[in-house]
Backbone as ProteinMPNN parsed JSONL, in Angstrom:
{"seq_chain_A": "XXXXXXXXXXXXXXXXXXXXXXXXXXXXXXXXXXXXXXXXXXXXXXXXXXXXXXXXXXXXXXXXXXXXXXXXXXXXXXXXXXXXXXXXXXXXXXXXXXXXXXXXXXXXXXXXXX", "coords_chain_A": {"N_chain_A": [[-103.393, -3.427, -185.474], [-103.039, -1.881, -182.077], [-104.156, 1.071, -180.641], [-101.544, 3.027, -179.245], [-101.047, 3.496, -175.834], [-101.973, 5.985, -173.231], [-99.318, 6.423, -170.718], [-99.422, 6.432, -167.272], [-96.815, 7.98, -164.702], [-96.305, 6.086, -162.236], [-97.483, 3.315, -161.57], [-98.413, 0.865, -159.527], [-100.308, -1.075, -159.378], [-100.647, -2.279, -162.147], [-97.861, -2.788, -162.438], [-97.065, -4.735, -160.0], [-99.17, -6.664, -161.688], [-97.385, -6.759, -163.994], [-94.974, -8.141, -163.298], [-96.006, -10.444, -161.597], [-96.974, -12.253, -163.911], [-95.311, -12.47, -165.234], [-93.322, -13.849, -163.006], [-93.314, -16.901, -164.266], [-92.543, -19.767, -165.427], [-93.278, -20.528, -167.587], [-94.877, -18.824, -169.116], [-92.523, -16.792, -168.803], [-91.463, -17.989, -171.282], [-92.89, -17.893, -173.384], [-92.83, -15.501, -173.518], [-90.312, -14.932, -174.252], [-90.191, -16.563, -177.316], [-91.931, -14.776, -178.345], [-90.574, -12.498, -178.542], [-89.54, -11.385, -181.025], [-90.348, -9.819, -182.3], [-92.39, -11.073, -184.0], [-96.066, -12.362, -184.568], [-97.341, -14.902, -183.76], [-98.67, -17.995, -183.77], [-101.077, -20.358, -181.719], [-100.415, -23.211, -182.143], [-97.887, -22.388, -182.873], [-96.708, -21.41, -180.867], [-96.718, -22.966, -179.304], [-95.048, -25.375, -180.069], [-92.455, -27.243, -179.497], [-92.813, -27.809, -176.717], [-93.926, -29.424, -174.09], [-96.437, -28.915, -172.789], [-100.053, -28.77, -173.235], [-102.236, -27.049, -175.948], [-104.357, -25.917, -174.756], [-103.035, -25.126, -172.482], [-101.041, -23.631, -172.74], [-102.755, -21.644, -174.209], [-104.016, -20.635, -171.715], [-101.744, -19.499, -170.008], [-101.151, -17.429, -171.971], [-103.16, -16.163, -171.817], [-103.275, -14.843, -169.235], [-100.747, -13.33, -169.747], [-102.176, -11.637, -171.136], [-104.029, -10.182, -169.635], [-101.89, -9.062, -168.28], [-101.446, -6.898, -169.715], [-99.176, -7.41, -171.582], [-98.68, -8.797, -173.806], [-100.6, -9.129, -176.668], [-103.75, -10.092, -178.841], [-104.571, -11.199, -181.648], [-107.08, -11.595, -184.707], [-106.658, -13.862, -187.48], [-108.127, -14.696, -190.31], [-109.15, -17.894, -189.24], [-107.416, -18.6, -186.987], [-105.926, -17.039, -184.482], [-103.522, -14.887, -183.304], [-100.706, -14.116, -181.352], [-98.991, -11.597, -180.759], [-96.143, -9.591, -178.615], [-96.287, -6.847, -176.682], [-94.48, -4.42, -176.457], [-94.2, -1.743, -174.895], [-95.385, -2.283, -172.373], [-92.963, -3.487, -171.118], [-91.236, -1.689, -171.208], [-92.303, 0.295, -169.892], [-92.019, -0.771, -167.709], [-89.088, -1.382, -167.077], [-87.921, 0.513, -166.679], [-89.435, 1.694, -164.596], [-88.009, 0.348, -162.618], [-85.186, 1.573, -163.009], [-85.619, 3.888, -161.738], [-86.489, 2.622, -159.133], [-83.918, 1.762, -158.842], [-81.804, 3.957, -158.434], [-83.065, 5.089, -156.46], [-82.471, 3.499, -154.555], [-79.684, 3.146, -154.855], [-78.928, 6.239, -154.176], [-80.04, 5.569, -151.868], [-78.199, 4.438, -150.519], [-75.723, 5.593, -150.382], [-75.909, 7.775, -149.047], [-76.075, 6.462, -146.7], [-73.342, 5.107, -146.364], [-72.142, 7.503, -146.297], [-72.778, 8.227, -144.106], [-71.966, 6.817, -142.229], [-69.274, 6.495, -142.693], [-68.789, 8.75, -141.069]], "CA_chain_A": [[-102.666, -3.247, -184.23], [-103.606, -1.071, -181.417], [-102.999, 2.346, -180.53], [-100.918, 3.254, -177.611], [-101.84, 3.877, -174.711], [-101.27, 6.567, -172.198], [-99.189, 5.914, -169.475], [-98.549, 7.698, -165.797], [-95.189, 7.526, -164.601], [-96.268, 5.23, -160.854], [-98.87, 2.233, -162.019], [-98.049, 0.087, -158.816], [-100.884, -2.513, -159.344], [-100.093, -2.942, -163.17], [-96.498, -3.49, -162.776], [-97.311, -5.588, -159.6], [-99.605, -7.58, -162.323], [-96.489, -7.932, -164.664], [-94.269, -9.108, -162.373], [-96.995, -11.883, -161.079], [-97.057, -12.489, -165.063], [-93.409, -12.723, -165.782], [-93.074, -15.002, -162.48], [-94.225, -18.32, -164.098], [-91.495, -19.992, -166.729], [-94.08, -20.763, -168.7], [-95.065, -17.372, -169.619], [-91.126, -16.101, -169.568], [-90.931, -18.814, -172.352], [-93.64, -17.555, -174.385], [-92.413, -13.659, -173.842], [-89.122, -15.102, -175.325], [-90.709, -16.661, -178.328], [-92.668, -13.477, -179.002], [-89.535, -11.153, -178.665], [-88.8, -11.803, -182.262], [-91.716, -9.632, -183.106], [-93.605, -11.571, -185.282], [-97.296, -12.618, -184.31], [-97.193, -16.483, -183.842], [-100.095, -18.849, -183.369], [-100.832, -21.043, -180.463], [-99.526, -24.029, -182.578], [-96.197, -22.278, -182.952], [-96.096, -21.659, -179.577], [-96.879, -24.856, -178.612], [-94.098, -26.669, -180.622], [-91.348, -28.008, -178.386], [-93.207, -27.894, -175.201], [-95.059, -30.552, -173.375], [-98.035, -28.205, -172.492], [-101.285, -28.365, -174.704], [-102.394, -26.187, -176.747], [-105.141, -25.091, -173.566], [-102.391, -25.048, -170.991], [-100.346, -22.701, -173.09], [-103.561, -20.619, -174.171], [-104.258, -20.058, -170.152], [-100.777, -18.549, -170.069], [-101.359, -16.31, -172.879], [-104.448, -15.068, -171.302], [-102.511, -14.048, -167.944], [-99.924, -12.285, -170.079], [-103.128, -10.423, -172.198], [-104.702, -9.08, -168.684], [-100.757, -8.003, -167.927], [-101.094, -6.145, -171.534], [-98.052, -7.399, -172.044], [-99.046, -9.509, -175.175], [-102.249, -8.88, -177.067], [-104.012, -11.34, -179.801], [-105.996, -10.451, -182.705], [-107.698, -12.927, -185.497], [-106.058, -13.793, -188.998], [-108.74, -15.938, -190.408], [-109.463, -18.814, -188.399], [-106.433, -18.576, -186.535], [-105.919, -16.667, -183.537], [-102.627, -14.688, -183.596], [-100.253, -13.516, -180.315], [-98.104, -10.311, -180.281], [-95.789, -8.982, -177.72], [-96.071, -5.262, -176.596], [-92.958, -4.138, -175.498], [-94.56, -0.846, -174.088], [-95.436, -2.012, -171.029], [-92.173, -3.826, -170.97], [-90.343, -0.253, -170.978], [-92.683, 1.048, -169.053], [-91.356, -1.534, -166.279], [-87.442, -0.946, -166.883], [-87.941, 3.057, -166.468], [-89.962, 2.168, -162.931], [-86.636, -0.345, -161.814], [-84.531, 2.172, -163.364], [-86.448, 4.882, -160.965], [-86.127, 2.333, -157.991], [-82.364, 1.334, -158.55], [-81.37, 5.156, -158.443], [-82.933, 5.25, -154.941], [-81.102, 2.819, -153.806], [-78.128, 3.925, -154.796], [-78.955, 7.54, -153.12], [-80.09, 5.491, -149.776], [-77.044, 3.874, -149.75], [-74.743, 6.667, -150.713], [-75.981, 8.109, -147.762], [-75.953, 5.292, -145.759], [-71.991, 4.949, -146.535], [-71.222, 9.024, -146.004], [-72.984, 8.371, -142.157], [-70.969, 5.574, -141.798], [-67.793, 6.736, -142.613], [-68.508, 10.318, -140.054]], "C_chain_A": [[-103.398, -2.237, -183.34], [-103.173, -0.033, -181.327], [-102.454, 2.214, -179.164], [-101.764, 3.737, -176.802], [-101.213, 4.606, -173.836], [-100.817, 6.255, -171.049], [-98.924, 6.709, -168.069], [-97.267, 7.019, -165.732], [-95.615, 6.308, -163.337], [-98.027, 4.533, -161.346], [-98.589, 0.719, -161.272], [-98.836, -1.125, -159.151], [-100.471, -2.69, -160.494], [-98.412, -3.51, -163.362], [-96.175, -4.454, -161.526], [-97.661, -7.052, -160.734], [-98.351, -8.09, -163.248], [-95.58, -8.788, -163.963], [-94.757, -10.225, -162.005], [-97.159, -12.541, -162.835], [-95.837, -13.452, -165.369], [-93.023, -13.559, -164.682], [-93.055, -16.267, -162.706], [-92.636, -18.723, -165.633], [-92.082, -20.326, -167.908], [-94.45, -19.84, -169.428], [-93.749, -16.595, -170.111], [-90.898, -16.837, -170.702], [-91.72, -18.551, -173.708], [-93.4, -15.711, -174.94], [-91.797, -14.12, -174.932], [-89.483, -15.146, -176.587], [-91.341, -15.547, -178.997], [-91.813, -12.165, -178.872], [-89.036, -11.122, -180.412], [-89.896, -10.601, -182.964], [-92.548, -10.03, -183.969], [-94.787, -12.302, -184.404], [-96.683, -14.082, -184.374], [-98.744, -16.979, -183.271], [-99.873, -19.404, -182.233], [-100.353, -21.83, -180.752], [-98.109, -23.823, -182.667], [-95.848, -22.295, -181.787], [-95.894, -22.82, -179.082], [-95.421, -25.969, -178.839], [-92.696, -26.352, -179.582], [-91.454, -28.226, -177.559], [-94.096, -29.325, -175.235], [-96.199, -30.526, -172.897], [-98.91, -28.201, -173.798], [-101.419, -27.515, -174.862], [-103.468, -25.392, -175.567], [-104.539, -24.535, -172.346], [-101.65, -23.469, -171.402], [-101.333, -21.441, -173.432], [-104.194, -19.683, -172.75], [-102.747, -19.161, -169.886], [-100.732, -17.574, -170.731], [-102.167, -15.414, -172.469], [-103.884, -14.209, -170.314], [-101.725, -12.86, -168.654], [-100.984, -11.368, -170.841], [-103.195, -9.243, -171.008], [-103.235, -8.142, -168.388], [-100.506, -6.996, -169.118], [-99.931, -5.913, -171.852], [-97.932, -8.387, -173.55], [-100.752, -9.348, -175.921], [-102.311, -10.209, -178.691], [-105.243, -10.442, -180.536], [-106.08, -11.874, -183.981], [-106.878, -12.923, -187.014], [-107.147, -14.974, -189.165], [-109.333, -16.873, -189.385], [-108.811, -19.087, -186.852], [-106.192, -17.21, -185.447], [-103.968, -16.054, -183.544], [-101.757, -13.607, -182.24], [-99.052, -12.521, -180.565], [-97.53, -9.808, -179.014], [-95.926, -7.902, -177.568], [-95.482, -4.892, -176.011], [-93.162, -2.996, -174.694], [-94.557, -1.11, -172.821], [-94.144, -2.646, -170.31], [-90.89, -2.956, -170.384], [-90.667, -0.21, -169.96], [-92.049, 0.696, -167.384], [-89.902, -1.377, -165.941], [-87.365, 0.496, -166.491], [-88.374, 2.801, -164.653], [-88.675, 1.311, -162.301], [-85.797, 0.539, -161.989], [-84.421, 3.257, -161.973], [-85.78, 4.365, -159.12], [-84.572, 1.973, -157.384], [-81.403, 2.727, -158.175], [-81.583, 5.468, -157.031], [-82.333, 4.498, -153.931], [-79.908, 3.168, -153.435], [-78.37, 5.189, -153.717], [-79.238, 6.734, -152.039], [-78.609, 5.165, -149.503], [-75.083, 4.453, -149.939], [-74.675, 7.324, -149.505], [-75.783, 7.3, -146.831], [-74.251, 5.26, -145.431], [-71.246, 6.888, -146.053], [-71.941, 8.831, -144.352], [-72.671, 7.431, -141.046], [-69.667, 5.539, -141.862], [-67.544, 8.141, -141.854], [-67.78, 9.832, -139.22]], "O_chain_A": [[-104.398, -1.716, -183.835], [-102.037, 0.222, -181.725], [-102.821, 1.493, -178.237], [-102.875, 4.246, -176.95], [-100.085, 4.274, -173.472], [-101.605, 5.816, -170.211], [-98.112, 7.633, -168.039], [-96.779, 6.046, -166.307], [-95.004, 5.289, -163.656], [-99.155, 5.021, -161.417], [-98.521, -0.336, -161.903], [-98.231, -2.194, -159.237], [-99.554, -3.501, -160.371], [-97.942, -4.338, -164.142], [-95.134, -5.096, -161.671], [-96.98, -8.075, -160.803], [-98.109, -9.287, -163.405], [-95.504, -10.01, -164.093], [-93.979, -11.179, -162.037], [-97.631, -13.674, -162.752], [-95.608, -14.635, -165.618], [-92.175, -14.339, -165.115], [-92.842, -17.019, -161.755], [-92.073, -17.976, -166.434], [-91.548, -20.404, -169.014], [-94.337, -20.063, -170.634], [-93.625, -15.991, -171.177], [-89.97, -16.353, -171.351], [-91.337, -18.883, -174.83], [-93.61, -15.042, -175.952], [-92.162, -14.012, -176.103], [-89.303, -14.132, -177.262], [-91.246, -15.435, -180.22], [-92.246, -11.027, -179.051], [-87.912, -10.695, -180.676], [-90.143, -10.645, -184.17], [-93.346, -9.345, -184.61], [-94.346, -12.89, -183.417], [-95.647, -14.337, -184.989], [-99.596, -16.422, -182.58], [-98.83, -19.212, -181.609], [-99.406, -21.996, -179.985], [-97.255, -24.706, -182.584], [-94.89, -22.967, -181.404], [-94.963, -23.423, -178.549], [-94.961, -26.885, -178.157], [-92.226, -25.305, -179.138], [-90.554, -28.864, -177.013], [-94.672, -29.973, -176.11], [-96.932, -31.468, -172.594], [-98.651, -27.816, -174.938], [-100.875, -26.707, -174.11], [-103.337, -24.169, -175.527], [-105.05, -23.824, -171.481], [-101.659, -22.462, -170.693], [-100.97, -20.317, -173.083], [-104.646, -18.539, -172.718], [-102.909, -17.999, -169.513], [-100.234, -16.595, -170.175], [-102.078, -14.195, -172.62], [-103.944, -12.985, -170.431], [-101.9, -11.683, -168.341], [-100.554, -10.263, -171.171], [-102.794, -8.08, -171.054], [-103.251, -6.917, -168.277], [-99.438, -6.423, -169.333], [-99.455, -4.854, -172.261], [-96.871, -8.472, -174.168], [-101.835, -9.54, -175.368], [-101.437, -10.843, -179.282], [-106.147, -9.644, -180.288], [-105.318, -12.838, -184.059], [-106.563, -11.851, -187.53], [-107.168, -15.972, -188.444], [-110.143, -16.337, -188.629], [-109.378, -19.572, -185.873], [-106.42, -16.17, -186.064], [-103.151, -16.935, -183.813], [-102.124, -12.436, -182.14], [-97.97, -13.101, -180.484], [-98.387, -9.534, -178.173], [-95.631, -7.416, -178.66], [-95.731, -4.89, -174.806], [-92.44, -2.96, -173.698], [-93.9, -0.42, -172.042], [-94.05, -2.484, -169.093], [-89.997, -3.235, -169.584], [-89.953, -0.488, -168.997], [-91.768, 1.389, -166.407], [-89.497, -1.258, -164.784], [-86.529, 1.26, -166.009], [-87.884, 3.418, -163.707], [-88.33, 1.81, -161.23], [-85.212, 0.633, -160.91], [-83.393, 3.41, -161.314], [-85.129, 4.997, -158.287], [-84.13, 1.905, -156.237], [-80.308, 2.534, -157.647], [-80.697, 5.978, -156.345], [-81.855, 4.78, -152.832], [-79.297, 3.397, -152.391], [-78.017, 5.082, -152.543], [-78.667, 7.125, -151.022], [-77.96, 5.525, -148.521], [-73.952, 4.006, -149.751], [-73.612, 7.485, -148.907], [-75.057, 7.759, -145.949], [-73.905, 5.389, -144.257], [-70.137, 7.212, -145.627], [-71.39, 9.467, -143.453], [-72.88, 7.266, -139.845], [-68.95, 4.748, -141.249], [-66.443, 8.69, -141.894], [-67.331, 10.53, -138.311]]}, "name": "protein", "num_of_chains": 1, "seq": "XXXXXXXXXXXXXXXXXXXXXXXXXXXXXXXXXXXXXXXXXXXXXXXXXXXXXXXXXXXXXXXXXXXXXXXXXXXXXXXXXXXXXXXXXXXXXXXXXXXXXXXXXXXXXXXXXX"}
């Protein structure tokens, strides 16, 4: 496995990149599958879908560069992991932005009811 990795708190282009990641249903369908934590192959992924085994490996790749899934070798076999890190890392920055909201519009509502 890998080690962690340090993170800053404001990483606008990487959590741009997950978001452009996590846009595609094809990719939210492969997160899903890999929320279970267990490593799965591209064959496992593959089973129930109608995408080949290359269509679904081009999705995998997108989610690698979002280092939101990483792959390492068992044998012959090629093996995909989720990393929920940067997964946090993305609820903490909505977390961050839903709080300012609220404060704009806390204010918004006390200069509206003067």
């Amino acid at each position: 496995m890998r080690k962690s990795r340090s993170r800053t708190i404001v990483r606008p282009q990487i959590h741009a990149r997950i978001f452009a990641a996590l846009g595609d249903a094809t990719r939210l369908s492969l997160v899903a599958k890999l929320c279970g934590g267990k490593p799965r192959s591209i064959s496992q992924l593959t089973r129930g879908s109608r995408l080949t085994r290359q269509a679904i490996t081009k999705h995998l790749r997108v989610l690698e560069r979002a280092e939101i899934v990483h792959s390492f070798r068992t044998g012959r076999e090629s093996l995909f992991a989720l990393d929920p890190e940067p997964m946090d890392e993305l609820k903490k920055y909505l977390d961050r932005v839903s709080a300012q909201w609220d404060q704009a519009l806390s204010r918004l509502k006390a200069f509206v009811e003067e």
